[in-house]
C-alpha positions as CSV (number, residue, x, y, z in Angstrom):
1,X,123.6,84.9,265.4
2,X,124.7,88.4,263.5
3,X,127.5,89.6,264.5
4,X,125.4,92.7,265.6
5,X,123.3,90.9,267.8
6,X,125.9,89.4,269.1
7,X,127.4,92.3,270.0
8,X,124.6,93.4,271.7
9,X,124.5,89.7,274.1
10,X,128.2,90.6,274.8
11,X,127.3,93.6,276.2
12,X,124.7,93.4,278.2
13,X,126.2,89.8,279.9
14,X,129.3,91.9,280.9
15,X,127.0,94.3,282.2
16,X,125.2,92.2,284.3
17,X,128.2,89.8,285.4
18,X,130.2,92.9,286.8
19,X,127.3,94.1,288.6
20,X,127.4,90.6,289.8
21,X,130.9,90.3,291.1
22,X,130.4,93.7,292.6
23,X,127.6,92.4,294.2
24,X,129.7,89.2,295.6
25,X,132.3,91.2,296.3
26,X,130.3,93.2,298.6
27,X,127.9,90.7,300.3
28,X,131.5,88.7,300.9
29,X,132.8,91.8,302.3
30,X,129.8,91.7,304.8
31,X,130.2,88.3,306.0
32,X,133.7,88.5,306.8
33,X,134.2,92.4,307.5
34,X,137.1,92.8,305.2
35,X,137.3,95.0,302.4
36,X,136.9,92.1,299.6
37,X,137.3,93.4,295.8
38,X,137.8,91.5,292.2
39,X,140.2,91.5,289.6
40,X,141.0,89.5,286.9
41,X,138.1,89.6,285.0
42,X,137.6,87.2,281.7
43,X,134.7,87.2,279.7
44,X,133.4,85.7,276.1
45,X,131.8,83.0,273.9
46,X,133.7,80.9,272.9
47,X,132.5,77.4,270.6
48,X,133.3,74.3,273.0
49,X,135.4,72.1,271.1
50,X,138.6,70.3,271.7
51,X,140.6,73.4,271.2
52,X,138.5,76.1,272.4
53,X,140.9,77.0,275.5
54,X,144.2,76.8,274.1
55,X,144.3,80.3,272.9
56,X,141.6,82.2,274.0
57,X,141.9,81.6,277.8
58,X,143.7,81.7,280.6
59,X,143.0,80.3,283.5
60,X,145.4,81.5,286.4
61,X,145.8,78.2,288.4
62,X,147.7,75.4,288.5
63,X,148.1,72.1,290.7
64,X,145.6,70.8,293.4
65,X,142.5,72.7,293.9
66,X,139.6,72.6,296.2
67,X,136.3,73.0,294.1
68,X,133.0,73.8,294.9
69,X,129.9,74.0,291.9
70,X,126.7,75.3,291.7
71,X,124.3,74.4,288.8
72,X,122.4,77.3,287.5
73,X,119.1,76.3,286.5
74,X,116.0,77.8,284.8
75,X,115.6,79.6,281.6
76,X,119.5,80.3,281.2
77,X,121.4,76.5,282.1
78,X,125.1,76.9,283.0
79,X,126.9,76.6,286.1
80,X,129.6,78.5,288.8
81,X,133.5,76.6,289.9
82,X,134.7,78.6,293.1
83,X,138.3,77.2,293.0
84,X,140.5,77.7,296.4
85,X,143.9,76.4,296.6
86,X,144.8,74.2,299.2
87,X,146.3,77.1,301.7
88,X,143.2,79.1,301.1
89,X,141.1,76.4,302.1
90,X,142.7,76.0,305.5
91,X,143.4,80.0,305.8
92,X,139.4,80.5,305.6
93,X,138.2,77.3,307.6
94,X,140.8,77.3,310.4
95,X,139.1,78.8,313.3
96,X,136.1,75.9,312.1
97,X,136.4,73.4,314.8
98,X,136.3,69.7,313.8
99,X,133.0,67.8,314.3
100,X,132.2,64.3,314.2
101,X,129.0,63.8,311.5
102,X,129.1,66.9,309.1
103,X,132.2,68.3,308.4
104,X,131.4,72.3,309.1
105,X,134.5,73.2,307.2
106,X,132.7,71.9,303.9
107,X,129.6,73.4,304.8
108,X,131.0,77.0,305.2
109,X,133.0,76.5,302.1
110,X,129.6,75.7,300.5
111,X,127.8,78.5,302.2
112,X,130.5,81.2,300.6
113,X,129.9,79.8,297.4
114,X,126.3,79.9,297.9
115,X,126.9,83.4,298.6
116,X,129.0,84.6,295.9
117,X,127.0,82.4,293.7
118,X,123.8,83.8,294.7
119,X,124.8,87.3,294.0
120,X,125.8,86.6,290.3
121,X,122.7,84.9,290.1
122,X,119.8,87.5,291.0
123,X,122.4,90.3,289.1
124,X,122.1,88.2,286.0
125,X,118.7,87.4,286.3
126,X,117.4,90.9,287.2
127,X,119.6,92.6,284.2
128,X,118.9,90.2,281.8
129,X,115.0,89.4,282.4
130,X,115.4,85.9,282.6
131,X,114.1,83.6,285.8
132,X,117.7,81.9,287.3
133,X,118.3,80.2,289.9
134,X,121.0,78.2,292.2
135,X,121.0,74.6,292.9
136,X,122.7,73.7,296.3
137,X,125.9,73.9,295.9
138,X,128.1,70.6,295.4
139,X,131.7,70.8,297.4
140,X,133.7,68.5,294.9
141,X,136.8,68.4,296.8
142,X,139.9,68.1,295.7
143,X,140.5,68.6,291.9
144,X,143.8,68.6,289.8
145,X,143.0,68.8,286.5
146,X,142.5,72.0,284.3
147,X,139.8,73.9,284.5
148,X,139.3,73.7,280.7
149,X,139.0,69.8,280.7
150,X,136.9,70.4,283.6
151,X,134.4,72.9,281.7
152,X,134.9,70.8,278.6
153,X,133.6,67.1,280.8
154,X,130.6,69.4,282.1
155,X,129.1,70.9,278.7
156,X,130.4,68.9,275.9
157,X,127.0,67.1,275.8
158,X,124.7,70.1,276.3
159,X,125.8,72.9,274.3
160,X,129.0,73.9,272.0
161,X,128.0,77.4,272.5
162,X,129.7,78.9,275.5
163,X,129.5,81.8,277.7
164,X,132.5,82.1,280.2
165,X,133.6,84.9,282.6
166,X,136.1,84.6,286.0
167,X,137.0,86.6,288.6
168,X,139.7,86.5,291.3
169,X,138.5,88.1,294.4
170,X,140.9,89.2,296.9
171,X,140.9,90.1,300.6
172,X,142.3,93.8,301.5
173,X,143.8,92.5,304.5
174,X,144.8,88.7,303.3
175,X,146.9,88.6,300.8
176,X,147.3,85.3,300.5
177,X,143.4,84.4,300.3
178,X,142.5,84.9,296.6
179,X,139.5,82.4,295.4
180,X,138.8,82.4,291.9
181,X,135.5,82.0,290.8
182,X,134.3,81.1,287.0
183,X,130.8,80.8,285.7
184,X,129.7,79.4,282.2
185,X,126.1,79.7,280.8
186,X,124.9,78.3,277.6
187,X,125.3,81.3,275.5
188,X,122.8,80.1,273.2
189,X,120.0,80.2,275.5
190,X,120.8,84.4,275.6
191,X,120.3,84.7,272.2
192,X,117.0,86.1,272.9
193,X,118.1,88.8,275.0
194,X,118.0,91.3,272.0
């Protein structure tokens, strides 16, 4: 790809991925009625190979985990990680009462990703022109590896073309609830955008 054309992908995915935060920000804000924002935002390509992260990212977590994915389907394949530490986990699911069968904690954990993930979604979709869509969202559990090796495991085989951006929302109110939310998309299937 030219560098100009390139430059041209670059822009208009940031475009679309803020409006996209913004819009999770806001549709978070409404299901919890706190004043959510973001912060912290990372975006670019980057060629997946064994050291694509060690200088160009980084990744502001460390230790245990809990992870929830969502596969991005359709014309642009990539797929959303909505990380929450252990404390954040319990801070949001707390008032959840414990069930016997389905664990409800889980299923509102999924149901917030679905949200914020949904939101990126139709952003990038409607900005971009392309037909995009969310799979059901996967709660992983509890992870403790890096996010790079976990990106790296998840698109080694498909692509070596990469297109990653975070953010790390934050609750007006809650300081101490701050999930962090990356998304990587092929970046050679937006080649087309220009």
């Amino acid at each position: 790809m030219s560098q100009e054309k390139r430059q041209i992908v670059e822009g208009a995915l940031q475009s679309a991925y803020k409006s996209g935060f913004l819009n999770a920000a806001s549709s978070l804000s409404m299901m919890t009625k706190h004043n959510i924002d973001y912060n912290g935002l990372m975006m670019g390509h980057h060629k997946l190979d064994v050291d694509c992260f060690t200088e160009k990212i980084s990744f502001p977590l460390s230790g245990s985990s809990v992870l929830v994915t969502t596969e991005v389907c359709g014309d642009v394949p990539g797929k959303s990680y909505l990380f929450l530490s252990e404390k954040e986990f319990e801070l949001l699911t707390g008032p959840i009462p414990a069930s016997q069968g389905t664990d409800l904690k889980e299923e509102f954990i999924k149901e917030l990703d679905n949200i914020l993930s949904a939101s990126v979604i139709t952003k990038l979709a409607n900005e971009l022109k392309y037909k995009m869509f969310g799979d059901v969202p996967v709660f992983v559990g509890k992870v403790n590896g890096k996010i790079e090796d976990i990106i790296y495991d998840d698109f080694s085989e498909q692509t070596e073309d990469l297109y990653i951006s975070s953010a790390q929302f934050s609750f007006a109110n809650h300081p101490a609830i701050h999930p962090f939310f990356v998304w990587v998309i092929d970046a050679s299937a937006v080649n087309v955008v220009v």
